[in-house]
C-alpha positions as CSV (number, residue, x, y, z in Angstrom):
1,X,92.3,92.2,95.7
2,X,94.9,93.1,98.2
3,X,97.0,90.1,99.2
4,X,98.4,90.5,102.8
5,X,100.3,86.8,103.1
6,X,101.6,83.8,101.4
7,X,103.1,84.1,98.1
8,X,104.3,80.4,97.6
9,X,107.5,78.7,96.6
10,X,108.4,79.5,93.0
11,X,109.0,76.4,90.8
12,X,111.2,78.7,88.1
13,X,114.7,78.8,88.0
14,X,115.6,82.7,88.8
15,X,117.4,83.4,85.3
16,X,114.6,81.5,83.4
17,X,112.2,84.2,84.3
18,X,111.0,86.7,81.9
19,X,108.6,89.3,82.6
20,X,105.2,90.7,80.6
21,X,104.0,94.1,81.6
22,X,101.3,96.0,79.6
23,X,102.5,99.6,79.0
24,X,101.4,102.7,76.6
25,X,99.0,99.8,74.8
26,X,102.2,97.6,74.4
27,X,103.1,94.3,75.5
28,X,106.3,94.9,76.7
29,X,109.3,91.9,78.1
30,X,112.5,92.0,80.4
31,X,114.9,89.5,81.1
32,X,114.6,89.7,84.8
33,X,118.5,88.1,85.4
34,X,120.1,90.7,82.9
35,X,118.1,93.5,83.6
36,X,118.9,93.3,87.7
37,X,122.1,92.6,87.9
38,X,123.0,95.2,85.9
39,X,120.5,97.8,88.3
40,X,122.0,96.1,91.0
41,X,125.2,97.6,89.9
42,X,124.3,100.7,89.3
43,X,122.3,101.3,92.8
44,X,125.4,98.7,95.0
45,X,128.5,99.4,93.0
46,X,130.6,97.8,95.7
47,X,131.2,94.0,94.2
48,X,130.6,92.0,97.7
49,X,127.6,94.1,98.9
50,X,125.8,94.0,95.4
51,X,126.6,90.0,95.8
52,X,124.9,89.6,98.8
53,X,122.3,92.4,98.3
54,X,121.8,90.3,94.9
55,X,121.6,87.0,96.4
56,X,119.1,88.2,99.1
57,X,116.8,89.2,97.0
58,X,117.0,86.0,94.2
59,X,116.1,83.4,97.7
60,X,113.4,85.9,98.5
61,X,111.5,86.0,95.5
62,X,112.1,82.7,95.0
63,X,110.8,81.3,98.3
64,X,108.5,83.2,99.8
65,X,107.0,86.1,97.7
66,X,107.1,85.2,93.6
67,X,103.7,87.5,94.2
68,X,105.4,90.2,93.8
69,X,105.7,89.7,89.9
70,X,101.7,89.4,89.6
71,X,101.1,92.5,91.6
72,X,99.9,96.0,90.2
73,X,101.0,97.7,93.4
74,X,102.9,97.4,96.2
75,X,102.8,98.4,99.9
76,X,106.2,97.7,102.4
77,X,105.8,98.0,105.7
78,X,108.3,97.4,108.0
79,X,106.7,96.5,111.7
80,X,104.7,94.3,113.4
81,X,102.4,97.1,114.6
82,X,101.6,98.3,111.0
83,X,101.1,94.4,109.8
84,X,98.8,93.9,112.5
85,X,97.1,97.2,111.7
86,X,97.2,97.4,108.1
87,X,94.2,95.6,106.9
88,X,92.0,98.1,109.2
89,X,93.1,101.2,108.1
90,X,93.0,100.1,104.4
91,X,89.1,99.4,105.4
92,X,88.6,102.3,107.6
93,X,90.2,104.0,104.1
94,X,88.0,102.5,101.7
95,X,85.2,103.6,103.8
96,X,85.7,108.0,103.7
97,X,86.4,107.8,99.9
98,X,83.6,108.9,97.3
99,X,82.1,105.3,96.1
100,X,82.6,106.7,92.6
101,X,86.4,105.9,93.3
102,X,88.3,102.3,93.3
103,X,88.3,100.9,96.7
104,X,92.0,99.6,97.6
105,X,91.0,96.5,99.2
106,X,89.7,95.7,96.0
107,X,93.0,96.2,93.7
108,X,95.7,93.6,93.1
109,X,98.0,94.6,96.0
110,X,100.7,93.2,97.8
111,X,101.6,94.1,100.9
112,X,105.1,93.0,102.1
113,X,106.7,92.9,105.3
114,X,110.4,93.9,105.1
115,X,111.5,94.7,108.4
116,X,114.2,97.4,107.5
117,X,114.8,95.8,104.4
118,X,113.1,97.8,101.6
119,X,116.4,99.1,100.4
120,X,117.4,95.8,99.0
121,X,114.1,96.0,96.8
122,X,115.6,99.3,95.4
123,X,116.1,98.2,92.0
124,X,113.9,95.5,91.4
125,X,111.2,97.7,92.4
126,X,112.6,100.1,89.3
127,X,112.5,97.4,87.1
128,X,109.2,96.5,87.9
129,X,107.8,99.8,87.4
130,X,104.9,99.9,89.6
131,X,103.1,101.8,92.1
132,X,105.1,101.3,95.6
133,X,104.0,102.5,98.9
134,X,106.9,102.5,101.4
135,X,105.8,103.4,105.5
136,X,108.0,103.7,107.7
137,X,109.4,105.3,111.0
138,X,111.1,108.6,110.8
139,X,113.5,107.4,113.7
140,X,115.0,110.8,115.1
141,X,118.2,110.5,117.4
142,X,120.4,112.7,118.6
143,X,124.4,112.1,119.6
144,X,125.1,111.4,122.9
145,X,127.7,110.6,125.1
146,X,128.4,107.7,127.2
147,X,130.8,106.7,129.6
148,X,132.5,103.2,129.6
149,X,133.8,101.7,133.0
150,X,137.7,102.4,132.5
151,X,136.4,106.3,132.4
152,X,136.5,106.6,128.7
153,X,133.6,108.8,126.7
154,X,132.2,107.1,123.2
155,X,129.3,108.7,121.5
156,X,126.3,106.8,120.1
157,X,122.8,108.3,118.5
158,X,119.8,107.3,120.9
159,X,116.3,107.5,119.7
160,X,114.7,110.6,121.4
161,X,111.5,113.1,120.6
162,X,111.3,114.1,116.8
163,X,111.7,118.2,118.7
164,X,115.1,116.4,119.9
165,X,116.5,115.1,116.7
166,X,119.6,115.8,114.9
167,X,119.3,112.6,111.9
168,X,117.2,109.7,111.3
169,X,118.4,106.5,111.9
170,X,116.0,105.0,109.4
171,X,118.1,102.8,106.5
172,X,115.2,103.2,104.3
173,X,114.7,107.2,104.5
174,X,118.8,107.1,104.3
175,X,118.7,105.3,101.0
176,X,115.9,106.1,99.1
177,X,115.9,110.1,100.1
178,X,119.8,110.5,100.3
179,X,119.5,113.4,97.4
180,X,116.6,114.8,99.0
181,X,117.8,116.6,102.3
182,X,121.2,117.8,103.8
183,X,119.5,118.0,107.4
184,X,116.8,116.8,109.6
185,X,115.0,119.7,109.8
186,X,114.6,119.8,105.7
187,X,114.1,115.8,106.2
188,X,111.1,116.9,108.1
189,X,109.5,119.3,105.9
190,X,109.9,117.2,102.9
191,X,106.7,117.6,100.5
192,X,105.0,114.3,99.3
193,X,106.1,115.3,95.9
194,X,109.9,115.2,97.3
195,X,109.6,111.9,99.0
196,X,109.1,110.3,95.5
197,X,111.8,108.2,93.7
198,X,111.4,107.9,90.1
199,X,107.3,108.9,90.4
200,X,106.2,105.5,91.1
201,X,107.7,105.2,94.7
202,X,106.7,107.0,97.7
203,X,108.5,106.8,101.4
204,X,105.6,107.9,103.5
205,X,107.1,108.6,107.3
206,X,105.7,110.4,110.1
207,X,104.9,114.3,109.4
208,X,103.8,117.1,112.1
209,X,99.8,116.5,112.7
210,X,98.0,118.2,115.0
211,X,101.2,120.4,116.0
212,X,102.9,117.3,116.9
213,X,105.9,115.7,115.1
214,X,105.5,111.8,115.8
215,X,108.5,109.5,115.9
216,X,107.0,106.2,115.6
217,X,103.5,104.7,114.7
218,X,102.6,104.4,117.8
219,X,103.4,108.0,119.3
220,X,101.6,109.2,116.1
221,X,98.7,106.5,116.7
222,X,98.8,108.3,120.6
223,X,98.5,111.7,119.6
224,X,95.6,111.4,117.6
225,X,93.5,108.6,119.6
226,X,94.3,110.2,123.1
227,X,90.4,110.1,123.9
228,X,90.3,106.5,122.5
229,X,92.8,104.9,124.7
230,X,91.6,106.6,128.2
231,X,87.9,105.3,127.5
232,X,89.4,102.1,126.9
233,X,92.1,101.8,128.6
234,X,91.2,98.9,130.8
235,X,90.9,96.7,128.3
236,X,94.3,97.3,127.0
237,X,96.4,94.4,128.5
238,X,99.2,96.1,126.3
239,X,99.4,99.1,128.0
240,X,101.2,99.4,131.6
241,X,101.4,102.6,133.8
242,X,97.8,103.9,132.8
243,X,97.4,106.9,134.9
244,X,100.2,108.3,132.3
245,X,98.0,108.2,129.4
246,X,97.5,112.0,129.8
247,X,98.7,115.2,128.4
248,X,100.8,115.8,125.1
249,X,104.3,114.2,125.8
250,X,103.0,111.8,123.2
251,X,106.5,109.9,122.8
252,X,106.8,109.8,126.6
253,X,104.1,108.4,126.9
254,X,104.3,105.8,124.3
255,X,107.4,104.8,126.1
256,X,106.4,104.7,129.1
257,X,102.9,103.0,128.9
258,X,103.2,100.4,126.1
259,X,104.5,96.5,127.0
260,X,104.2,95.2,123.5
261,X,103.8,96.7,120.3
262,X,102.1,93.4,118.7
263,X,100.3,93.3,121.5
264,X,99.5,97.0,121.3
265,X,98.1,96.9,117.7
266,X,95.8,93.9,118.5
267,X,93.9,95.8,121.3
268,X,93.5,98.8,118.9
269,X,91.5,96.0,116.5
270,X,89.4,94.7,119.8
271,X,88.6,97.9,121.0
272,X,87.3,99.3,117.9
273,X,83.3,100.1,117.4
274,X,81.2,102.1,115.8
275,X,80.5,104.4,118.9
276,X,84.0,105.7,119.5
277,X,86.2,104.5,116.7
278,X,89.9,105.1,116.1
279,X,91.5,107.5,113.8
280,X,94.8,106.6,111.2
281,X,97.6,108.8,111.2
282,X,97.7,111.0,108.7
283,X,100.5,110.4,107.4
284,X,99.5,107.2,106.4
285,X,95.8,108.3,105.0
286,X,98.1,110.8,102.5
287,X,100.2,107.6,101.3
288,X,97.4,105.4,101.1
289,X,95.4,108.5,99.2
290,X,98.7,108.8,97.0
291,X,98.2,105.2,96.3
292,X,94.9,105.3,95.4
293,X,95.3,108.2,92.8
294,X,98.4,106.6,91.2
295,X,97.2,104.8,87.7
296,X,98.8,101.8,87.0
297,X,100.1,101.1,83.5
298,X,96.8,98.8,82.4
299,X,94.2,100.8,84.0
């Protein structure tokens, strides 16, 4: 089943650890030491960063998530709304799919918060070789300039509407899909099948729904579950500036109207019934689906 927290202290020395996976009918070993440092070198040639990267990742594993090597897929996430959120719209999920079909809340998942860290996972996620969901923000800002108080003009990339854009300032998307686009607006029209890396990892980020381009979780979340949030509004302590929460300047008004993003996600979970229920941005339905779909070596 999906595992969401914990993943205790590990009692193994780091270059002790050698790793079993079943694959093609085989019983197959690494030597977890040799095998990353040397992908560590390939994907962080420069010595200190592939130190640090390196050493990030050994008092990681070691103290808080040795989960990771028991798992038979993987989902980052790298905010607190989508933490908060997560376990809901794995359910809400589980609940359109045919019951012929595995249910994900029932597979040996783990679900990892990262921040905007999933990059250092890069290659121990290839020499783990699993399935590995990735959502994230597709951050769009634009260069602007700013004036300092002598007079002088700097420039500096502010976040603005996805329609604004000119890059992402996602390290994630940066890493992982470097190869994949030479501008934002091909970064946008990316297909699922060009947002994989190595066929077993997927960066799933905002995509146009509804004839909106979202930003953020929560301007996708807005876009969608307009209805939901002005029947309920009252009842969202999160949410400031109500009389806002109308029309379709979706990342206006995500701006303007929500205090807290924690805060935010946990009245989406109190306000949801059976009589007027929210929806999950697609974007995240297609990953999860991609998920779903994706065998794992022992299935």
């Amino acid at each position: 089943m999906c595992s969401i927290a914990g993943g205790g202290q590990s009692q193994s020395k780091f270059e002790d650890v050698k790793y079993f996976k079943f694959q093609n009918n085989e019983i197959v070993s690494k030597n977890l030491f040799k095998e990353l440092e040397s992908k560590y070198r390939e994907v962080f040639p420069d010595d200190k960063k592939e130190d640090k990267e390196f050493k990030f990742l050994k008092q990681y594993l070691t103290i808080h998530r040795s989960e990771l090597f028991f798992a038979d897929k993987i989902i980052f996430i790298e905010g607190d709304t989508e933490r908060i959120l997560l376990p809901a719209m794995l359910q809400k999920f589980d609940q359109r799919i045919d019951e012929s079909r595995k249910k994900l809340l029932s597979q040996n998942i783990s679900i990892i918060d990262v921040g905007a860290n999933s990059k250092v996972f890069d290659p121990f996620l290839k020499f783990l070789d699993i399935k590995t969901l990735i959502i994230t923000d597709l951050d769009s800002v634009k260069e602007v300039e700013k004036t300092k108080a002598d007079g002088s003009k700097y420039k500096v990339n502010e976040a603005c509407p996805v329609i604004e854009g000119e890059k992402t300032s996602n390290a994630s998307i940066n890493h992982f899909l470097k190869d994949r686009f030479s501008d934002f607006n091909t970064l946008k029209t990316l297909s699922q099948s060009e947002r994989m890396v190595n066929n077993n990892i997927l960066i799933a980020y905002q995509t146009e729904e509804n004839d909106y381009p979202a930003r953020s979780f929560e301007d996708a979340f807005i876009s969608i579950n307009l209805e939901f949030l002005q029947q309920n509004k009252e009842s969202f302590d999160s949410l400031q500036h109500k009389s806002e929460l109308v029309g379709d300047k979706f990342y206006d008004i995500a701006n303007k109207c929500i205090k807290s993003k924690p805060d935010f996600a946990m009245d989406i979970l109190l306000n949801d019934t059976e009589d007027l229920t929210w929806k999950v941005p697609r974007y995240i339905i297609d990953g999860l689906e991609w998920l779903n779909n994706k065998e794992i070596n022992n299935e």
